[in-house]
C-alpha positions in Angstrom: -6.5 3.9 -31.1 -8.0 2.5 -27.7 -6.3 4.3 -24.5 -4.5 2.6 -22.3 -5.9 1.3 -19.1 -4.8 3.5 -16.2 -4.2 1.5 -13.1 -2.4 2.5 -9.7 0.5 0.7 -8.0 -0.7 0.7 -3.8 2.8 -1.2 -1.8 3.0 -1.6 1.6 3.6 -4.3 4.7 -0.7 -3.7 5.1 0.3 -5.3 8.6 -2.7 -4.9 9.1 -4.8 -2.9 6.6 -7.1 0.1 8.1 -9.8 2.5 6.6 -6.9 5.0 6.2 -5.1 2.9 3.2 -8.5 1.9 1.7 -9.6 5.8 1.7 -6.5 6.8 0.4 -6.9 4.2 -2.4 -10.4 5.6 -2.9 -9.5 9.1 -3.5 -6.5 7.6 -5.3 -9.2 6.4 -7.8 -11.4 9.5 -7.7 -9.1 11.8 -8.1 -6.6 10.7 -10.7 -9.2 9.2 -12.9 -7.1 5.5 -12.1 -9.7 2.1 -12.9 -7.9 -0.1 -10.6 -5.8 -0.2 -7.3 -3.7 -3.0 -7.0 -2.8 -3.3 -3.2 0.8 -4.9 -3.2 1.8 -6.4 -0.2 5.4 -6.1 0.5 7.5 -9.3 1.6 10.6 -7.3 3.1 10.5 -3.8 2.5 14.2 -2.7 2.1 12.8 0.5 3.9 11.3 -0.3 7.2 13.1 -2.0 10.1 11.8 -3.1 13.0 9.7 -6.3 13.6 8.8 -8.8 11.2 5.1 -8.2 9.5 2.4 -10.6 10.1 3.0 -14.0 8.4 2.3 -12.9 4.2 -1.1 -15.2 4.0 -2.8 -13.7 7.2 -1.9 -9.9 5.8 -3.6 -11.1 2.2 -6.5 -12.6 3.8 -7.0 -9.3 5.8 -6.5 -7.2 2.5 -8.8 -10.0 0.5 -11.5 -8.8 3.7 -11.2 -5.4 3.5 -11.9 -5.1 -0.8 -14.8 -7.8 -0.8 -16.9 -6.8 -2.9 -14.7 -3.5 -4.4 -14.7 -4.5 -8.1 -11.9 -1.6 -8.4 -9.8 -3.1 -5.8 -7.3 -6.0 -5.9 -4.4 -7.6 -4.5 -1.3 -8.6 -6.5 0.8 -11.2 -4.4 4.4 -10.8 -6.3 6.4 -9.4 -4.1 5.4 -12.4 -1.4 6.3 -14.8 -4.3 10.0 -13.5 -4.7 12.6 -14.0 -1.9 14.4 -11.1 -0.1 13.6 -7.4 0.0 10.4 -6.0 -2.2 12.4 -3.6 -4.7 9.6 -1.4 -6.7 11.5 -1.6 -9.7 11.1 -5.8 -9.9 7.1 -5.8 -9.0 6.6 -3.0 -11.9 8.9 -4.6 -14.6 6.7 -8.3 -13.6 3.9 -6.7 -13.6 4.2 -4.4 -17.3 5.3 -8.0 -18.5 2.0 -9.2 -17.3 -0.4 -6.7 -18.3 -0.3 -5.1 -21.3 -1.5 -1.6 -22.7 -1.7 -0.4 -18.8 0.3 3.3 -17.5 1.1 2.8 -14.0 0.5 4.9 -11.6 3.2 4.3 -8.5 1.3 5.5 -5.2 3.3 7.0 -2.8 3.4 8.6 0.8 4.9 12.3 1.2 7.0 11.3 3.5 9.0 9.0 0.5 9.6 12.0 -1.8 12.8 12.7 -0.5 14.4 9.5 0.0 12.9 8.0 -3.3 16.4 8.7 -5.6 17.7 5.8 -3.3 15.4 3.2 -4.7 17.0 0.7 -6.8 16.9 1.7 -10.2 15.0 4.7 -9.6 16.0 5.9 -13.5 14.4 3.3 -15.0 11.2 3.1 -12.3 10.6 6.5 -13.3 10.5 5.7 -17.2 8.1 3.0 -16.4 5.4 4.9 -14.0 4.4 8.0 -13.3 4.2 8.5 -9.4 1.6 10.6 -7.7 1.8 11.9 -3.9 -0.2 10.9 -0.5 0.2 14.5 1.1 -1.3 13.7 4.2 0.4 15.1 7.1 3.0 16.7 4.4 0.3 19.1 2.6 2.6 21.3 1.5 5.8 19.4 1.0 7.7 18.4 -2.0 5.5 16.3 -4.3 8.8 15.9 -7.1 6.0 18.1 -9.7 3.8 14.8 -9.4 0.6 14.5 -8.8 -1.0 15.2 -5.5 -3.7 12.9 -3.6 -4.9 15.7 -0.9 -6.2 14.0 2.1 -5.1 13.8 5.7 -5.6 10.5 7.4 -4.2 10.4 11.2 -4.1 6.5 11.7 -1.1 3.8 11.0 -0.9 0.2 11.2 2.0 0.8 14.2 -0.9 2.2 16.3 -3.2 -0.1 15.6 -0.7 -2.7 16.3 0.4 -0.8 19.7 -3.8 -0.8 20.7 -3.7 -4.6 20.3 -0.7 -4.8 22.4 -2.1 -2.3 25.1 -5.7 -4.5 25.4 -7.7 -1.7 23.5 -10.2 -2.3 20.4 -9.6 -1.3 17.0 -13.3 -1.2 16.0 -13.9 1.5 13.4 -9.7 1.6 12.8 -10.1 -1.4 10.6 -13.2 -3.0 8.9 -15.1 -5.3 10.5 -14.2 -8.5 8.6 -10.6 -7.2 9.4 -10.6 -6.8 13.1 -12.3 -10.5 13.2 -9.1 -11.9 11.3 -6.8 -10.2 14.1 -8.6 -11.6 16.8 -9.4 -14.6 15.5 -5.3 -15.5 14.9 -4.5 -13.6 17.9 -2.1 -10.9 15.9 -0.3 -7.9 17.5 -0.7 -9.2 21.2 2.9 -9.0 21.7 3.8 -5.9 19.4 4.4 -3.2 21.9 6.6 -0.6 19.6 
């Protein structure tokens, strides 16, 4: 009997993507033996609050820049497809229909652990994916007896955002090909958080 494939679940607004998610997805790869990240940018996250994301097109062409050229990196556009908040449980039940003979892997940060038994349909999420942990700055927080993907990243997308606002450069925060998107479309000028 063949294995099945073992792919990772990586959501988030990505507004904008920086070398912090793209490491994390690396040692996402490395360390729990996954064969593909699928970056899954959210449309409304019922979670965050605040101001709206980039327009969806300019976050996937700035995700679609930063994994040129990453054969174990790709994007899956679903939850931009589907109207209203991005619920976990909808993207993982579309995409199990899509893909067969794949165990999913649901990435998330430390700082979700606690609050994850208010996801929608949390029982049947967790029958459908196993989920593994982005210490981080929680290194020895709860993981819920999941996996753990040790490595601390100090950077956000709300401080990028807040750099671009304040007139400074986010060279070496995002990839190149990234940081020529933002100032090409003029994004985050007016994002003072």
């Amino acid at each position: 009997m063949i294995p099945n494939r073992k792919f990772g679940l990586f959501g988030g607004s990505f507004d904008p993507v920086h070398h912090g998610h793209l490491i994390l997805a690396r040692e996402a790869l490395e360390q729990l033996g996954l064969e593909r990240i699928l970056f899954i940018p959210a449309n409304i996250s019922p979670h965050k609050t605040g101001s709206p994301p980039a327009p969806p097109a300019l976050r996937v062409a700035m995700l679609k820049a930063a994994i040129d050229g990453n054969a174990a990196f790709s994007i899956e556009t679903c939850e931009l497809e589907r109207e209203g908040p991005s619920y976990a449980i909808d993207t993982v039940r579309h995409l199990a229909a899509k893909h067969a003979g794949v165990d999913w892997t649901f990435l998330i940060g430390g700082d979700n652990v606690a609050a994850l038994d208010t996801w929608k349909e949390i029982d049947a999420l967790r029958g459908m994916v196993e989920f593994a942990v982005f210490t981080g700055r929680h290194p020895a927080g709860e993981t819920g007896g999941w996996p753990r993907i040790d490595r601390r990243i100090d950077l956000s997308s709300s401080e990028i955002r807040n750099r671009i606002a304040r007139g400074l450069p986010v060279r070496y925060f995002v990839p190149d090909a990234v940081d020529r998107l933002i100032a090409e479309h003029r994004l985050y000028l007016h994002d003072r958080l």
